[in-house]
N, C-alpha and C positions, 0 to 999 in steps of 0.2 A: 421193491421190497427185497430185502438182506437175505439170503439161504439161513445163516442164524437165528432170522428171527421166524421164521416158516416150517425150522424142522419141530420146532416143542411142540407147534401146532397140530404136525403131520402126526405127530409120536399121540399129542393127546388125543387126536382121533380114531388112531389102530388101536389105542388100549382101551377107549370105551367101547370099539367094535368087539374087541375079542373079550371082552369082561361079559359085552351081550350077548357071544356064543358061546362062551364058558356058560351063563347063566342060561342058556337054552338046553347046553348038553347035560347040565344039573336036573333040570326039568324029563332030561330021558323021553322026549319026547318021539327024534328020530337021530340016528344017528347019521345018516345022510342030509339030512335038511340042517346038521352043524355044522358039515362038511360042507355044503354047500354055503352058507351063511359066511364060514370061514374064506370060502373063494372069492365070495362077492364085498367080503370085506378085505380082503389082499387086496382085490381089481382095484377095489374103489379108493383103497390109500394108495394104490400106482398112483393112478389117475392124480389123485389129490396133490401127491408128491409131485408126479409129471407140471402139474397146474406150475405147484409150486417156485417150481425149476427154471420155468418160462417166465412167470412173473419177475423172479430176482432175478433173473440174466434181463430182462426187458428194462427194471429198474438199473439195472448197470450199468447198462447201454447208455439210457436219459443221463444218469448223474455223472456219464462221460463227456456226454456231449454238451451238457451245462457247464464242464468243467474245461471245455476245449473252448466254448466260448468267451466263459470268462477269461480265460489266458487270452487270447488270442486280443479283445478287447482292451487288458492289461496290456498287452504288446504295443497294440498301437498307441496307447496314451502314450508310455515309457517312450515309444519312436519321437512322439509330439514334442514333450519335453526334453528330449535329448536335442531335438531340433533349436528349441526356443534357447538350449542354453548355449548353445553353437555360436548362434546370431549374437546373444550377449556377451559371447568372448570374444567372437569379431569387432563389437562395436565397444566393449571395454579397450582392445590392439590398438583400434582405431585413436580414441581419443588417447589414450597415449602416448601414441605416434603425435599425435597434436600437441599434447602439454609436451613431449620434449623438443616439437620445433621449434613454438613459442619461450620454451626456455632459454632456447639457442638466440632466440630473438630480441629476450630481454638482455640476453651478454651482451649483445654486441652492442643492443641501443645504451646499453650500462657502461660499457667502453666509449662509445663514441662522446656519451655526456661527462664523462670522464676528460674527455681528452677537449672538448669544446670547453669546461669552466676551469680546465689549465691555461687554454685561452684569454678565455674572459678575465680570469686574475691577472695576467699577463698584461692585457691590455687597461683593462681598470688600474693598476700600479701604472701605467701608463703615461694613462689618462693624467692622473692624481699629481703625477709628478706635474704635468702639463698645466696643468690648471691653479697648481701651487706658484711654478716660474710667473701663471699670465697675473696672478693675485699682487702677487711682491712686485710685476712692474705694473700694475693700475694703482698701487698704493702710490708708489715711487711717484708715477705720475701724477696723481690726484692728491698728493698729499696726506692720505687719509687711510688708516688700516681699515681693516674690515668690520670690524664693531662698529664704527665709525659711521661706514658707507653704507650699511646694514641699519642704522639709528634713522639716517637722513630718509632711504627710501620708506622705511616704515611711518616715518613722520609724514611725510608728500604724500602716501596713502592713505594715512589716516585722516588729513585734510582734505586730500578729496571725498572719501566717503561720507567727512563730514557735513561737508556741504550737500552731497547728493541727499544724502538722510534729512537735514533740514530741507530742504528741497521738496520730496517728498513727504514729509512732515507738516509742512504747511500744505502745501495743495490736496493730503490727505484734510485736514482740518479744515480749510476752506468749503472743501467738499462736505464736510460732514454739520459744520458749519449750516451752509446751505439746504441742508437737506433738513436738519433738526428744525430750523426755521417756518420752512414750509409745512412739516410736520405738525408743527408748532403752532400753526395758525390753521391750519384745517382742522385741528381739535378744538383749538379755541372758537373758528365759527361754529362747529356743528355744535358744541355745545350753547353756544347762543341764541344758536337755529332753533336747536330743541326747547329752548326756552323762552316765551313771546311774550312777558307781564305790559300790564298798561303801566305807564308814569302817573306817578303823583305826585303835584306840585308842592311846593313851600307855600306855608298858610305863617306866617308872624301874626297875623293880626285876622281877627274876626269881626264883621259887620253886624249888625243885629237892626233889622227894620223895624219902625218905631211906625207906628198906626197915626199921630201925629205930631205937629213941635209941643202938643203941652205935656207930654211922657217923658220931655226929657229934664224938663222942672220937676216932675217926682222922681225922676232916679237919683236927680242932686237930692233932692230933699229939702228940708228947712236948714240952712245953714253947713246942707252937702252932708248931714249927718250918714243919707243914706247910700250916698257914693262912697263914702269913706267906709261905710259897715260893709259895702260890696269887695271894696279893695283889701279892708282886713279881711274877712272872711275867705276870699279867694287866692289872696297874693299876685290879682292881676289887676293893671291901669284901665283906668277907664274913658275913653278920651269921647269928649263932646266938644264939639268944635258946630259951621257952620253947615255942613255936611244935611240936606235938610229931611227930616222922618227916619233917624239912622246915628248911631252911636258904634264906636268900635272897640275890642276889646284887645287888648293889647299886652302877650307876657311870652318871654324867652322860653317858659315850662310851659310845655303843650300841654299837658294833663290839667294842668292850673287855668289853663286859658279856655280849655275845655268846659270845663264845672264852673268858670265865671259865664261863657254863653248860654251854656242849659238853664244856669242860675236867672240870666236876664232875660231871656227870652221865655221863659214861668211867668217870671215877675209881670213881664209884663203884657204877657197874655191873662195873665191872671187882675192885674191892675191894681192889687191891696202891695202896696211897698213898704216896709217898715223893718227898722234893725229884726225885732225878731221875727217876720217872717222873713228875712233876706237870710235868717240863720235857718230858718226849717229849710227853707228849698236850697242852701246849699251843703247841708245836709245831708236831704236827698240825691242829691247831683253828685255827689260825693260819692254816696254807698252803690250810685245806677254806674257811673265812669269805672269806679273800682271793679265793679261784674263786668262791665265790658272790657274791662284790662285784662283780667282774668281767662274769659272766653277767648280775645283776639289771643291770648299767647298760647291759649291750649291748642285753638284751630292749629294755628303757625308749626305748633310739634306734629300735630297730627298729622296734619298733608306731609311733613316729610319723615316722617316715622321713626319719629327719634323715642328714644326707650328711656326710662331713670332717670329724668330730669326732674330737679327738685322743684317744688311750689315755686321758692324764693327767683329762681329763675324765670320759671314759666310767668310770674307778673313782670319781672323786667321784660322781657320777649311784649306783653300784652302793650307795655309803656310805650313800645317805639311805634307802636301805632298811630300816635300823635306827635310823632316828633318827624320833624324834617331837616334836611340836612341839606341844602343847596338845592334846594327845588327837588328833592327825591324823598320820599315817605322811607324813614329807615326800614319800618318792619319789610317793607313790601322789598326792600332792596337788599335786604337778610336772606327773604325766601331767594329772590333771583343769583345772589350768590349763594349758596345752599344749592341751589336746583345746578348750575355752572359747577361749580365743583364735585357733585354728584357724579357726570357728564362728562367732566376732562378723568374722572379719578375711572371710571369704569374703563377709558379709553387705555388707560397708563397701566391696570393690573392695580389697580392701589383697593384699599378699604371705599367702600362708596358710601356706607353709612358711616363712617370716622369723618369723610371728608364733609359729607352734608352737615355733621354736628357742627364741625369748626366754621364754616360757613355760616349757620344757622346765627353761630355765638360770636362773630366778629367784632360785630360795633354795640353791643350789651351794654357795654360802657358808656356808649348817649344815652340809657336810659337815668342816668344819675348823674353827667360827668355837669351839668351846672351846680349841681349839690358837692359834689367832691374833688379837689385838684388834681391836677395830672390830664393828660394824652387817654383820653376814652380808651386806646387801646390797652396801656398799660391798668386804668383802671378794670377793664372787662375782663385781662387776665389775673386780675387779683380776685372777682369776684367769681371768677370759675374755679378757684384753686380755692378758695372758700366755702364754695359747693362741693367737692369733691370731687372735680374734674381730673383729667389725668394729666399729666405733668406737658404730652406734645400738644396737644388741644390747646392749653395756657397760656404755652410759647407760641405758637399759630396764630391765638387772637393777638398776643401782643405787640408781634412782630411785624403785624400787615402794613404799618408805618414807618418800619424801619428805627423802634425804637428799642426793640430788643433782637440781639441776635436770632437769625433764623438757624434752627438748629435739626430741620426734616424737610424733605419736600413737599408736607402737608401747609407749612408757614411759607410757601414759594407759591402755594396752589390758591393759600386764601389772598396774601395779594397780587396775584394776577387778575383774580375771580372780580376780585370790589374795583379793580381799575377798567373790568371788561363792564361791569354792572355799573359805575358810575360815566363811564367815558361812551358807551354806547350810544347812536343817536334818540335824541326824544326826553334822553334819563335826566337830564338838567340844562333843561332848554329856555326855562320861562323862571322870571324873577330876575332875570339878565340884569334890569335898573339899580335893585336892588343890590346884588352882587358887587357890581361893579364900583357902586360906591361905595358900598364895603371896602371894598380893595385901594380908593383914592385914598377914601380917610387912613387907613393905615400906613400906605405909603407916605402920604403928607404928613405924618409924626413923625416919622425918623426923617424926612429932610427938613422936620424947623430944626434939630439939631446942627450945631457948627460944627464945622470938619466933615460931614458926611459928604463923598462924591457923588453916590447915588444908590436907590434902594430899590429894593422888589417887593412883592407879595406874590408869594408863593403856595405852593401847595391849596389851591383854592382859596387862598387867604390865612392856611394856619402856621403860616412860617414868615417871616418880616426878617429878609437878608438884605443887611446894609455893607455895605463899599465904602470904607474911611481914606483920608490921603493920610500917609502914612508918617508923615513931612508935619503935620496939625495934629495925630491922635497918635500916644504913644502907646506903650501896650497895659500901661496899669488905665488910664483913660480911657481905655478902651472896653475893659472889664465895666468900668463904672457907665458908660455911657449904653452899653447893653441892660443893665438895672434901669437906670432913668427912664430909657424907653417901655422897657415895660410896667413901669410906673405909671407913666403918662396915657400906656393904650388900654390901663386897668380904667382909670380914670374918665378919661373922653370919650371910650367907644363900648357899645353894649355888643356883646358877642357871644355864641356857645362856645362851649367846651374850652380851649387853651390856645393862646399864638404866641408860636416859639420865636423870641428875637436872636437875630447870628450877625453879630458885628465882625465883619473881614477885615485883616489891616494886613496889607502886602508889599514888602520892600520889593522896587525893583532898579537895578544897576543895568546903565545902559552904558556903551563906549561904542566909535566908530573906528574902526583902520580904517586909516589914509594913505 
């Protein structure tokens, strides 16, 4: 504590002591005992004062010694720092001591590169010259300046590259080749694997077992009335021959051949034969085959889950249920390519249910194609694009015979599918006899033709390629002798659907060196 701020203290204590001895000596009580009150009030402001005197010299003392430390503590940081700035102007000396020996080091390396690319220009002019004189005598000697010589070797390099590149161009394609192939057939089994239908054969003709020989005197009738109400009515032959309890039915249109057996085999279960009940029961056979056309083509959508397909389709789909195609039931051979192209398309990344449609719809076209002219394919793709098929679908059916351009890989997929579904073992195995003499009789029409060298039957029979000598058939005769023919195979032979005649006439010039 400060003597300044101790003495107002000291002061206001003497003066309320002597205001209480003045007020005592007022009181006139004694005048010794003010005397004395005044003594003991001197002592006691010594005293107070003395206190006071020691206090603020004791406080001096401390706020000296707080004052000496703090310096002193000041002192040493100050040393600290004067220290650390010491070392940073040593180690500032230092590196510049360093940047100017390195500068010294960039002269001289600046000189010396200096004096090396005086050199090198030196030598490079040289050079130049050198290589100029060796140019002028390789010309001189070769005949040829340097444009020249420069033409030739980039030609020689570019011939051998070319070869190396074919080179490798084919043996890259062979490879690839090779490999697409295998590819190519481990899709194509497994899709076949995954699909295992039964065959069903080729029916041309129906049996109908007859109870005994006098049933077949009422089927004729009196004067055959009622054989011929059978053949009207139905649009199929009816053949009685020697064959004995047993009459066969006999028509290109399944459907028709159909409803003439249900029709006979009533009739003559039933044993009343007569024009008009041959007209009720086929009638009936009529309205019962049409419900079963109807069903077979809705199952056929359903198992493969085809969406939007109109009525008018779904009973063609029901018609091939009775239609055969070289010992294989179309419908049943619709689904198996459907299910096959399903199967290679899931494998490729393609649409699976696009693919199954165009499979589905491939051969549509044998449901009518003896009712209307043309290549079943081409017909099936008109009858799709009539339904409101979509334009690749259309080309797809059409094209599976190579009749119209294939224009997707979805028309590459359906005929691969109908060659994997037709050619597979089992799929047209039986009616062999039959077949085959299909095939005589149509090749033996184009060889009673004169001029022909020799002919085929192709495509299972729907294609008839003749070979003319060229020397006998010229080329307008030849136009005409392609008509004839199929005049004559309209004529002689009973067939489905269309066979295409392809007259070849081929000049060939031969000479020998000798």
């Amino acid at each position: 504590m400060h003597w300044e701020m101790v003495w107002p203290i000291v002061t206001l204590v003497v003066g309320v002591l002597m205001g209480y001895a003045f007020k005592s000596m007022k009181d006139r009580s004694t005048l010794r005992e003010a005397e004395d009150v005044a003594k003991n009030a001197q002592r006691e402001a010594d005293a107070v004062l003395k206190e006071a005197r020691i206090a603020a010299k004791e406080e001096m003392l401390k706020a000296k010694d707080e004052f000496e430390k703090s310096t002193k503590e000041r002192r040493v940081e100050l040393q600290k720092f004067e220290e650390r700035l010491g070392a940073k102007e040593e180690n500032v000396e230092r590196k510049s001591d360093l940047i100017e020996q390195r500068a010294q080091d960039l002269d001289r390396r600046d000189k010396e590169l200096r004096r090396v690319g005086e050199q090198n220009t030196t030598e490079a002019e040289r050079l130049s010259g050198l290589i100029a004189r060796e140019l002028s005598e390789l010309e001189r000697i070769a005949s040829l300046n340097k444009d020249e010589a420069k033409k030739q070797l980039l030609d020689r390099l570019s011939e051998t590259l070319e070869a190396e590149r074919g080179a490798l161009i084919r043996r890259f394609q062979e490879e690839n080749r090779q490999r697409m192939e295998r590819e190519a057939q481990e899709i194509m089994v497994l899709a076949m694997q995954r699909y295992a239908g039964d065959c069903a054969y080729e029916r041309t003709t129906s049996t109908i077992p007859l109870p005994n020989e006098e049933m077949k005197g009422r089927i004729i009738g009196r004067e055959g009335r009622n054989i011929r109400a059978i053949e009207a009515a139905t649009g199929a032959n009816i053949l009685i021959d020697d064959t004995p309890e047993a009459v066969v039915v006999s028509c290109f249109d399944p459907v028709r051949r159909e409803i003439a057996r249900v029709t006979l085999e009533r009739l003559v279960s039933d044993g009343r034969i007569h024009p008009t009940r041959i007209e009720d029961m086929v009638g009936k056979a009529k309205s019962e085959i049409e419900a079963e056309i109807l069903k077979a083509g809705q199952e056929a959508v359903d198992r493969l889950g085809l969406t939007k397909v109109k009525p008018n389709l779904v009973r063609l789909l029901g018609r091939l249920k009775y239609r055969y195609s070289y010992s294989q039931n179309v419908l049943q051979h619709s689904l198996e390519v459907a299910y096959m192209m399903g199967g290679i398309a899931a494998q490729l990344g393609l649409d699976e249910s696009r693919a199954r449609r165009a499979g589905m719809f491939h051969d549509i076209g044998k449901a009518v194609d003896h009712e209307v002219e043309g290549s079943h394919a081409v017909i099936g793709a008109d009858l799709l694009k009539r339904a409101g098929e979509d334009d690749e679908i259309c080309t797809s059916v059409g094209a599976h015979h190579e009749e119209m351009e294939k224009t997707s890989l979805l028309a590459t997929l359906v005929a691969i599918c109908d060659a994997l579904s037709a050619s597979r073992p089992g799929a047209r195995s039986e009616t062999t006899e039959l077949y085959l003499k299909r095939l005589e009789e149509l090749e033996s029409v184009g060889k009673g033709f004169d001029g022909v060298e020799t002919c085929y039957a192709i495509q299972a029979g729907r294609e008839l390629r003749v070979i003319v000598l060229p020397e006998k058939i010229d080329e307008n005769r030849a136009m005409v002798m392609a008509r004839e023919m199929a005049d004559r195979i309209e004529k002689e032979m009973r067939y489905p659907g269309q066979i295409k005649v392809t007259v070849i006439r081929e000049t060939r010039v031969v000479e020998y060196a000798k």
